[in-house]
Residue, then its C-alpha position, 0 to 999 in steps of 0.5 A: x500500500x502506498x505511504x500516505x503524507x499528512x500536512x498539519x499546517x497548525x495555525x498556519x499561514x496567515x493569508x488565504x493567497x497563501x493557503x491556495x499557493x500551499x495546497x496547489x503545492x500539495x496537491x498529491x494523491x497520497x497527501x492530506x492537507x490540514x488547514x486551518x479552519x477559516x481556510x478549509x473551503x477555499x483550499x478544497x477548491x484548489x486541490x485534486x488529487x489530495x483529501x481534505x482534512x481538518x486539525x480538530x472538531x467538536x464532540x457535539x453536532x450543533x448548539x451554544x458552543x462559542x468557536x466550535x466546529x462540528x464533524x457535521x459540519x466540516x463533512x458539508x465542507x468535504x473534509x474527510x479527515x481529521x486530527x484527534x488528540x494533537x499533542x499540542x491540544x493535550x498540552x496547550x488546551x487541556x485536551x483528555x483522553x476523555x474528550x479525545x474518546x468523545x471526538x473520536x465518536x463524533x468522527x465516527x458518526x459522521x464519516x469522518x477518517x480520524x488521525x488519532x495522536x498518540x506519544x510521550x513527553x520527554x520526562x515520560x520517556x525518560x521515565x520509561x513510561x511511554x508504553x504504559x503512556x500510549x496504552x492508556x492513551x489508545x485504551x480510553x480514547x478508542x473505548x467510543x469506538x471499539x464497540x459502534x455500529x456500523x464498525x469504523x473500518x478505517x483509522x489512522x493512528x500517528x506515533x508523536x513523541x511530544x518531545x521530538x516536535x519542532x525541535x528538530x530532534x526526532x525519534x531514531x527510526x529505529x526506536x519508532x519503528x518498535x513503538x508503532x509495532x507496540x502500537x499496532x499489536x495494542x489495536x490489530x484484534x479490533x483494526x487488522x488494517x489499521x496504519x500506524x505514522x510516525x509524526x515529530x520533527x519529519x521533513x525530506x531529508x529524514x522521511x525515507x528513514x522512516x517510511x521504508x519500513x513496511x509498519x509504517x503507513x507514512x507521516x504527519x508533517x508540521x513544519x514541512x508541510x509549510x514549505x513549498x519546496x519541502x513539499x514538493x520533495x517529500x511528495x516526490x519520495x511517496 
């Protein structure tokens, strides 16, 4: 199967002139773009051949929920993908596996492919903590799904170490390669196809590092994926 790229552009860049000439760039069949919000229509015009994805979405399908956008409403929008549990969410705004499991459903109830993220901080690895971390973190976050009806057939899982995003310091393929195996064999009974990427600090010199391993399924790409000549790079490895 072939590798699949996923661009996270973050809040990221600032003007809809920009968005377009980015996602023009990007557009590659085995890509999915992830714009911000107010950009998400706009890019969807521009791209051909790659899907459409979003960084987040809210667990309700409608009401009083100041600066929230639903899975509803981001499927009339095209998008087919979306990021769930960003490490920058975890940290940043608080995020829970709780409210992760939540997002997870309402993707499922809407059609949408979820791009679960998964990882350890620093002192977690350092503590050796990180399988005990992302079994936890998969076990209550896909506790929503495991069980619905009709089954969520497809699920993309990508292996973050939060202390390896832009720092420029990755994970060592090697050592990547053996949590998403441990990741994989965590899931398999419930998704025999589920694809595991490896996210942090991923950009074209390193890609081929990692994705010439057959375990894994591609890259969740941050600060790459914003510009247009590391882009075309990394399409051109795929």
């Amino acid at each position: 199967m072939k590798k699949l790229i996923v661009f996270n552009w973050k809040m990221n860049p600032e003007t809809v002139k920009e968005a377009v000439d980015l996602a023009k760039a990007s557009d590659s069949g085995s890509v999915v773009v992830a714009p911000p919000f107010p950009f998400l229509e706009e890019v969807a015009k521009h791209l051909k051949k790659a899907k459409l994805g979003a960084q987040d979405l809210f667990w309700e399908a409608k009401g009083a929920f100041t600066g929230e956008v639903s899975a509803r409403e981001l499927k009339d929008l095209c998008v087919q993908y979306v990021i769930i549990g960003h490490s920058e969410r975890r940290r940043v705004l608080g995020e829970t596996d709780e409210v992760v499991a939540k997002k997870l459903k309402a993707a499922a109830e809407n059609g949408l492919i979820p791009v679960l993220c998964v990882g350890e901080t620093v002192a977690e690895k350092k503590e050796k903590k990180t399988e005990a971390v992302i079994r936890r973190q998969l076990e209550k976050g896909l506790s929503s799904i495991i069980s619905y009806k009709p089954p969520v057939n497809q699920l993309l899982i990508a292996y973050e170490p939060v202390w390896a995003i832009g720092t420029g310091n990755p994970e060592t393929p090697e050592s990547a390669l053996e949590t998403i195996k441990y990741i994989k064999s965590l899931v398999v009974s419930h998704w025999p196809s589920v694809r595991v990427l490896y996210g942090g600090s991923v950009n074209s010199k390193n890609l081929m590092d990692y994705i010439h391993y057959k375990e894994i399924a591609g890259a969740l790409v941050g600060g790459a994926s914003l510009k247009k000549d590391e882009v075309k790079k990394i399409i051109s490895l795929i």
